[in-house]
MARVEXMI-673836 format. One line per field, with one value per atom (N, C-alpha, C, O): atom name; x negated, y, z; residue number from 1. Coordinates in nm, 4 decimals, padded with zeros to 6 digits. Layout:
N
atome	[CA,...]
xx	[X,...]
yy	[Y,...]
zz	[Z,...]
num	[NUM,...]
! end
This chain:
60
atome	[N,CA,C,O,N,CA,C,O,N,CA,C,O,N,CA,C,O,N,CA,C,O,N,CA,C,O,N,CA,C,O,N,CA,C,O,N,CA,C,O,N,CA,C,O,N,CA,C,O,N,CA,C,O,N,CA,C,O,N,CA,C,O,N,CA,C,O,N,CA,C,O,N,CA,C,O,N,CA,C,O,N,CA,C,O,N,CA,C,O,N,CA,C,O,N,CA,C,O,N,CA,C,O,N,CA,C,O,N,CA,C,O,N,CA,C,O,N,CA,C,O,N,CA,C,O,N,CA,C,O,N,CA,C,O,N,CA,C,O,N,CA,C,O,N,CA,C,O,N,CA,C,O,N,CA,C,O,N,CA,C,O,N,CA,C,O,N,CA,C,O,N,CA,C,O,N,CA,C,O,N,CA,C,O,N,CA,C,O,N,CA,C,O,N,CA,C,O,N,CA,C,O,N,CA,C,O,N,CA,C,O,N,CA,C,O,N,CA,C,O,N,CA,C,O,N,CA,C,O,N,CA,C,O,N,CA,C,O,N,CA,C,O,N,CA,C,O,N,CA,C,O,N,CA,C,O,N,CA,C,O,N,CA,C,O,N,CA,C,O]
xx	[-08.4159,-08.3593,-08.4730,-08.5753,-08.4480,-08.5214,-08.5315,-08.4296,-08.5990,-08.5367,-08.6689,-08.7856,-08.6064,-08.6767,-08.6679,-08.5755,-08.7763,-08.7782,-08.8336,-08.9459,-08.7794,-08.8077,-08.8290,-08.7718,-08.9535,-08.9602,-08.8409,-08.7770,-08.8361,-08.7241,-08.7260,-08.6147,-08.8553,-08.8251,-08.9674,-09.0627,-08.9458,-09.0400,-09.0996,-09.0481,-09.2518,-09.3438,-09.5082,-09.5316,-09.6304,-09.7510,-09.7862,-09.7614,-09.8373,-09.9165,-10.0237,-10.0986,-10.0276,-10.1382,-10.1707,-10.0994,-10.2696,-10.3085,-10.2904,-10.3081,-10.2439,-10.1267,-10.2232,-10.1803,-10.3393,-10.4541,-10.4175,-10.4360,-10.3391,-10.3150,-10.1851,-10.1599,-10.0941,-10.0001,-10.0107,-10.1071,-09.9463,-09.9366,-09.8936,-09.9451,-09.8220,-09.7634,-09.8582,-09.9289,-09.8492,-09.9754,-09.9224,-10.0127,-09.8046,-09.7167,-09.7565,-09.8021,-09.7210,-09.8328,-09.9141,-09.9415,-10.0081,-10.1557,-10.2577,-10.3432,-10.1990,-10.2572,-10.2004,-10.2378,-10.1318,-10.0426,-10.0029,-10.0192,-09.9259,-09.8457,-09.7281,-09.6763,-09.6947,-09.5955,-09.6336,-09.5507,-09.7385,-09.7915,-09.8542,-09.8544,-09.9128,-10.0062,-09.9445,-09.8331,-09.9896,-09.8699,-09.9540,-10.0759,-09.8731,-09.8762,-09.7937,-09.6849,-09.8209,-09.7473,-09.6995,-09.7495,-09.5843,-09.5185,-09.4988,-09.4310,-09.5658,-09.5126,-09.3914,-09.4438,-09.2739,-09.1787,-09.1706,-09.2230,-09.1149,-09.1031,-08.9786,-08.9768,-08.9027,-08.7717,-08.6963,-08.7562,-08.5283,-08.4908,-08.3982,-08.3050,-08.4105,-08.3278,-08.4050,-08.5003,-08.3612,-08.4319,-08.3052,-08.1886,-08.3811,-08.2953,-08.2728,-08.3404,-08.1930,-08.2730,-08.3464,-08.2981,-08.4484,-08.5387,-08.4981,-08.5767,-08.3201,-08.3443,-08.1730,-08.1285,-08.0822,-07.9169,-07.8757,-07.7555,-07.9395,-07.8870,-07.9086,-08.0167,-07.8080,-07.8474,-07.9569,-07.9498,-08.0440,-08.1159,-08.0476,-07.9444,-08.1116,-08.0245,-08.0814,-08.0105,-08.2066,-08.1856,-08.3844,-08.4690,-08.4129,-08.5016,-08.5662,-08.5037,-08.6703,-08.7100,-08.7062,-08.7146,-08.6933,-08.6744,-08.8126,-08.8700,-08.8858,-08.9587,-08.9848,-08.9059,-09.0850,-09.1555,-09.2363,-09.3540,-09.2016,-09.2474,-09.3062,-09.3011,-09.3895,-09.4541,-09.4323,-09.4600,-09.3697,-09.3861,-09.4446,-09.4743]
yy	[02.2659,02.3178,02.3529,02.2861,02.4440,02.5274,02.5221,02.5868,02.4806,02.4585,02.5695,02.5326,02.7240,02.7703,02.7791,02.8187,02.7357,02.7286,02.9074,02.9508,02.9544,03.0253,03.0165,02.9278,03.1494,03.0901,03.1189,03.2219,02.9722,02.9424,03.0952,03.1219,03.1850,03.2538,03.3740,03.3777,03.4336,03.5373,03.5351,03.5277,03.5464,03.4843,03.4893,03.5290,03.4810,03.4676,03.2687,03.1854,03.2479,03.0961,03.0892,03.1806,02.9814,02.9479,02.7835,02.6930,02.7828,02.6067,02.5452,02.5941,02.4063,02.3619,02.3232,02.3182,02.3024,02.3110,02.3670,02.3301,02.5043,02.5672,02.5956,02.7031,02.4712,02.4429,02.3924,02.3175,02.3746,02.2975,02.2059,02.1225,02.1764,02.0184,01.9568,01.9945,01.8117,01.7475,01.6918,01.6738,01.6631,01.5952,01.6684,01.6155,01.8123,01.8535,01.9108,01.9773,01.9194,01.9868,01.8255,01.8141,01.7355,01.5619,01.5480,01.4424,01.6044,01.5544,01.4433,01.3784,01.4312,01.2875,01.2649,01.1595,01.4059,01.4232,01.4289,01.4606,01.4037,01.4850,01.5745,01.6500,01.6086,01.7730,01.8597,01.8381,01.9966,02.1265,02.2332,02.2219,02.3512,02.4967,02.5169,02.4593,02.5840,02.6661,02.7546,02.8045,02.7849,02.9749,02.9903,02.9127,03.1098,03.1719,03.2994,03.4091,03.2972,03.3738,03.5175,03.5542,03.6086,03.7226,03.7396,03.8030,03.6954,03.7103,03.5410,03.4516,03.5411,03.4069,03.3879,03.3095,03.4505,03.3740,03.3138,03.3754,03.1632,03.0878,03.0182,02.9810,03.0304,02.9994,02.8688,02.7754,02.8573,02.7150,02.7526,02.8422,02.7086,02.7479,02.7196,02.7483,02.6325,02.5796,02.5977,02.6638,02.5465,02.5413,02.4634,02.4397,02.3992,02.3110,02.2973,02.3212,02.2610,02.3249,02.1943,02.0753,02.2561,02.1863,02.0713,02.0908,01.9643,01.8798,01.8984,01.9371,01.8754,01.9013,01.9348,01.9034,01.9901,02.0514,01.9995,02.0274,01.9412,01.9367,02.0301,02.1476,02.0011,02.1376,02.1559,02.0584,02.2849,02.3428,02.4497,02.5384,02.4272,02.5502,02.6421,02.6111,02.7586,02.8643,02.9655,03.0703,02.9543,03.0675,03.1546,03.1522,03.2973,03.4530,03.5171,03.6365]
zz	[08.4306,08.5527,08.6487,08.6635,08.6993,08.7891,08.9138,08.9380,09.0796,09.1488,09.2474,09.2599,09.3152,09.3405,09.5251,09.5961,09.5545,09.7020,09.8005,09.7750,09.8605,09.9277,10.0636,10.1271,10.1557,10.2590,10.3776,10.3991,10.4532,10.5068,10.6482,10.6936,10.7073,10.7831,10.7816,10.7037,10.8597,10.8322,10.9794,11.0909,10.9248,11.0233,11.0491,10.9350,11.1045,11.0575,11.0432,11.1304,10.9303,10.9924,11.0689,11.1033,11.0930,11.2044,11.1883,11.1448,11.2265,11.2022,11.3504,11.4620,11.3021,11.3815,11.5228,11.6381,11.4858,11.5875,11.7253,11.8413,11.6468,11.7811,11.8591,11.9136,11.8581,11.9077,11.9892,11.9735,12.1332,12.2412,12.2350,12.3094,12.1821,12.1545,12.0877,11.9942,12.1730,12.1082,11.9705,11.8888,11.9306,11.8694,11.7204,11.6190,11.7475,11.6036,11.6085,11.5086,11.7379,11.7002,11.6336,11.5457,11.7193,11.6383,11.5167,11.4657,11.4535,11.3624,11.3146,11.2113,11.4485,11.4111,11.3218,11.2850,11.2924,11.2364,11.0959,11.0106,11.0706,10.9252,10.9056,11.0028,10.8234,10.7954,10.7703,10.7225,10.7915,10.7576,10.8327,10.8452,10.8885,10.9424,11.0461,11.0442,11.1330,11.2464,11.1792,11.0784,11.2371,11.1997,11.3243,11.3917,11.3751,11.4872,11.4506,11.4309,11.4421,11.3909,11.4168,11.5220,11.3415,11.3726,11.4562,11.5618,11.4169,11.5042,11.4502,11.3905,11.5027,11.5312,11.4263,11.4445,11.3148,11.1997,11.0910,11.0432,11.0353,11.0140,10.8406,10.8278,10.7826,10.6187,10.5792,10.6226,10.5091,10.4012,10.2949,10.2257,10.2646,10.1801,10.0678,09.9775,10.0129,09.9232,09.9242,10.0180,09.8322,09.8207,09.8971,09.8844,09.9927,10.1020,10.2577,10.3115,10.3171,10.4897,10.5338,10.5030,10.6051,10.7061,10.8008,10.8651,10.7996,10.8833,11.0059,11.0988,11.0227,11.1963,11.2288,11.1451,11.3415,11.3052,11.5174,11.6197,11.5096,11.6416,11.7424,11.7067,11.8860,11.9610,12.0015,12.0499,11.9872,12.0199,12.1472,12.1799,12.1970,12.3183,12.2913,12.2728,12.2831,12.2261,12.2689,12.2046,12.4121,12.5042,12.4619,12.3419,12.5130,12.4459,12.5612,12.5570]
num	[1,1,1,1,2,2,2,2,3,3,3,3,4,4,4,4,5,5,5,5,6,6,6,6,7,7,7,7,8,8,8,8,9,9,9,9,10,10,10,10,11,11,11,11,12,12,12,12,13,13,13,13,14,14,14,14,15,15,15,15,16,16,16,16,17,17,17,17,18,18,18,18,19,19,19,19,20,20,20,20,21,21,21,21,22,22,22,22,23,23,23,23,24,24,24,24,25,25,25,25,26,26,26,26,27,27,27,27,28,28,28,28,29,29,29,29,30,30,30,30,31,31,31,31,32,32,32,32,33,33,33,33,34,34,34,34,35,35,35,35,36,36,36,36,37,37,37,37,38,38,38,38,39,39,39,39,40,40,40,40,41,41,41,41,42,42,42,42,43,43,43,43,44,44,44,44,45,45,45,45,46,46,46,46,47,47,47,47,48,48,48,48,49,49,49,49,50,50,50,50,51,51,51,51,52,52,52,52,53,53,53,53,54,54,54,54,55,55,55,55,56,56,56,56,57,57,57,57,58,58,58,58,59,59,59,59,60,60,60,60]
! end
């Protein structure tokens, strides 16, 4: 069985360095990537819904 993940939104990365929140530019949360999004629809990457997703500040 096959289990194929796609990405959850369309976006550039960025290292989390350069986030304002200290919460994940320290990564307290863990290691990973920024996406700064192209626009505001956002997938499950996978056959199952997202349970819940931190609220974010997003300067434009």
């Amino acid at each position: 069985m096959a289990l194929i993940i796609t990405s959850p939104l369309r976006g550039w990365a960025a290292p989390l360095d350069s986030v304002p929140d200290p919460v994940f530019a320290e990564r307290m949360m863990g290691d990973g990537v920024a996406i700064h999004p192209l626009d505001d629809t956002v997938c499950a990457p996978a056959q199952h819904m997202p349970g819940s997703a931190p609220p974010v500040s997003c300067p434009h």
